[in-house]
Each structure stands twice: as C-alpha cells, then as structure tokens.
N, C-alpha and C positions, 0 to 999 in steps of 0.2 A: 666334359660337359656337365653341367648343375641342369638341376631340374627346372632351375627358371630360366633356363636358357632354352629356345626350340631354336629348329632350322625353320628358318622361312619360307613361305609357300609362294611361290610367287601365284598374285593374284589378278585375273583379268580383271576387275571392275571394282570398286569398292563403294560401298551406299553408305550413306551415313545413319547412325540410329537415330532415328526423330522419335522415339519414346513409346511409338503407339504398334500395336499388333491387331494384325487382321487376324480375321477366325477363317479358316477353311469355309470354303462355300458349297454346301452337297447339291451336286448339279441333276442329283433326279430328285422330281417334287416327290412328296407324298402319296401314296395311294389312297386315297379318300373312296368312299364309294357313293358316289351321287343318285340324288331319286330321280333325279331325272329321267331318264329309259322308263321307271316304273310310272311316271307320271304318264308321259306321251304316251305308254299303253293301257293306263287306267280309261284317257281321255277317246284314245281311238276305238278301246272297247263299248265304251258307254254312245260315242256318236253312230257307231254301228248300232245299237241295240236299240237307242231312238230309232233311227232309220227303221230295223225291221219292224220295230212296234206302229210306228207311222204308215209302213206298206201296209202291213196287216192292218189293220182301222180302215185305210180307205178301203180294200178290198174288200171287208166284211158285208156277210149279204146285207143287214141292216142298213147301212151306207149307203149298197147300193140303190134296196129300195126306198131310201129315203131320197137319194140324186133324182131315179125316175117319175116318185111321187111329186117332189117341185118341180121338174122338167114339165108334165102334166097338168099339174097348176097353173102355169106360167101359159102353158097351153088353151085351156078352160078361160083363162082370162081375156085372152087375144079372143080367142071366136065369143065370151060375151060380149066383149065391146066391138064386136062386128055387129052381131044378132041387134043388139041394141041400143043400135043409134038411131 
C-alpha cells in the first residue's frame, strides 16, 4: 500500500460541502450584572422614607393643632350664622 492509498471507512451519511461554516454556539449567555435589584431597592427605600416622613407631618402636634383650630373655626362659623340671622 502507497500513502495515497487508505482503506475505506464505510460511512453512514454523506453531506455535501456547500462552502459555508457555522461557528459553535455558547449556549450559556453572559453574566452581566444588572441595576435592576439595585433600582427597585433604591425605589422601595425612598417610597418607604416618604411614607414615614408623610406619617410624621400628619402626626406632628403642629398638625394637630392646626386640624383642631379649623375644626373650631368651622365651628364658630355655624353657631355665627345661627346667632345671626
């Protein structure tokens, strides 16, 4: 046997070369590291911290007697325009 001679393989299937190669495809994406998570806890931090700032305001005695002084006013009013009609 000569070197340009092989034994033949026998082969199941035979494709023809059409010219073109695919590249391997890496089937795990990237690991990226997204803001996201840091977003949505930027966002729930800050809606919380309104919230407690907004409780605290109403609650503040100031508030309060500022609510009771209009309640009172509102009061004063009715019984003048009783008194004087």
């Amino acid at each position: 046997m000569t070197m340009k001679q092989s034994k033949q393989q026998p082969a199941g299937k035979v494709v023809p070369f059409t010219g073109e190669f695919y590249p391997e495809v890496d089937t795990t994406p990237p690991a990226t590291g997204s803001a996201a998570p840091y977003m949505m806890f930027v966002a729930a931090a800050l809606i919380g911290g309104l919230s407690l700032g907004a409780i605290a305001t109403y609650q503040s005695v100031d508030q309060v007697k500022l609510r009771e002084m209009q309640a009172q006013s509102q009061q004063l009013e009715k019984v003048k325009d009783q008194v004087c009609r």
